[in-house]
N, C-alpha and C positions, 0 to 999 in steps of 0.2 A: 504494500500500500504506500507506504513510502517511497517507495521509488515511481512510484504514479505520480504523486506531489510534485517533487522534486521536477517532473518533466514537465511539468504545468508552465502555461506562456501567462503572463500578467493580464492578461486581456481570458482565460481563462481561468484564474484563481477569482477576477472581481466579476466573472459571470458566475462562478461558485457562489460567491461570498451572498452577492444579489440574490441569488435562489434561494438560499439556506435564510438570509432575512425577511424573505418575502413571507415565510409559512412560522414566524417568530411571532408572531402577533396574534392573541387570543379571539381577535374579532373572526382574523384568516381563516381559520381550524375552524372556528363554529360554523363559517359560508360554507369549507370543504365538507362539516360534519351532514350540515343538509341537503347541500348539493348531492352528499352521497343517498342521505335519504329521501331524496324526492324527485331525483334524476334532474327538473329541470324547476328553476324557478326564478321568478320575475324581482327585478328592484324591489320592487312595493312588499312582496309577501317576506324577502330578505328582509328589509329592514323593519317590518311587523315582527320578523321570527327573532329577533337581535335586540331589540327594542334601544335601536341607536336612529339617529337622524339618519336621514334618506341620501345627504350630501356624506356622510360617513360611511354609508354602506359603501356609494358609488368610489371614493378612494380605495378602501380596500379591497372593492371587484379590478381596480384598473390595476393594481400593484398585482395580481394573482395572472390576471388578463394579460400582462406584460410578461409575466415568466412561461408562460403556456399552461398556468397550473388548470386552468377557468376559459371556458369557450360563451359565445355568444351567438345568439340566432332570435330573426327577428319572424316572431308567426304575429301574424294579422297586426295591432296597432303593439304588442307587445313585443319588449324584447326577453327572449328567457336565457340565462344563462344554466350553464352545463360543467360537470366537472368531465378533464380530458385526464380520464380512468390510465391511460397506457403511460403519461407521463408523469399522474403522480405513484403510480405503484413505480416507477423507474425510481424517482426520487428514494420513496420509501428504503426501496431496494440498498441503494447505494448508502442513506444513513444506518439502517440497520447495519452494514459489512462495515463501515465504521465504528459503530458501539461492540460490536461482536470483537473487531481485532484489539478494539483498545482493552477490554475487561480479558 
């Protein structure tokens, strides 16, 4: 694993560092928790389910949206967002082989 590190170009350690802060935030993990369980769901019901401001949910969908963690699609006047399943179990993947080598 170290030697992974170590080959890493700076423009890849701060694409790292970006991702691993992106899913740092308890508002994050709550959007991923429902996302997970309800496949798809809209600003409005987000931020009913968070019970945060509508302009806060919308930050931390673009900070998730920007790492590829969180997708968006627009059906009729609504937009719903989606969790993209392949890239956060990659993620997963890769912190757990982290905690695994460190312990």
């Amino acid at each position: 694993m170290a030697k992974q590190i170590k080959n890493l170009s700076e423009e890849q350690t701060d694409r790292a560092a970006s991702l691993i802060k992106s899913l740092s935030h308890p508002m994050r993990i709550l959007i991923i928790k429902y996302l997970e369980d309800e496949k798809e769901l809209s600003i409005t019901q987000l931020y009913k389910l968070l019970n945060i401001e509508q302009s806060t949910t919308s930050y931390h969908l673009k900070i998730l949206k920007k790492q590829g963690i969180i997708g968006a699609k627009r059906k009729a006047t609504s937009i719903l967002h989606y969790l993209k399943k392949d890239r956060l179990e990659y993620i997963i993947e890769c912190v757990s082989r982290l905690a695994v080598s460190y312990y």
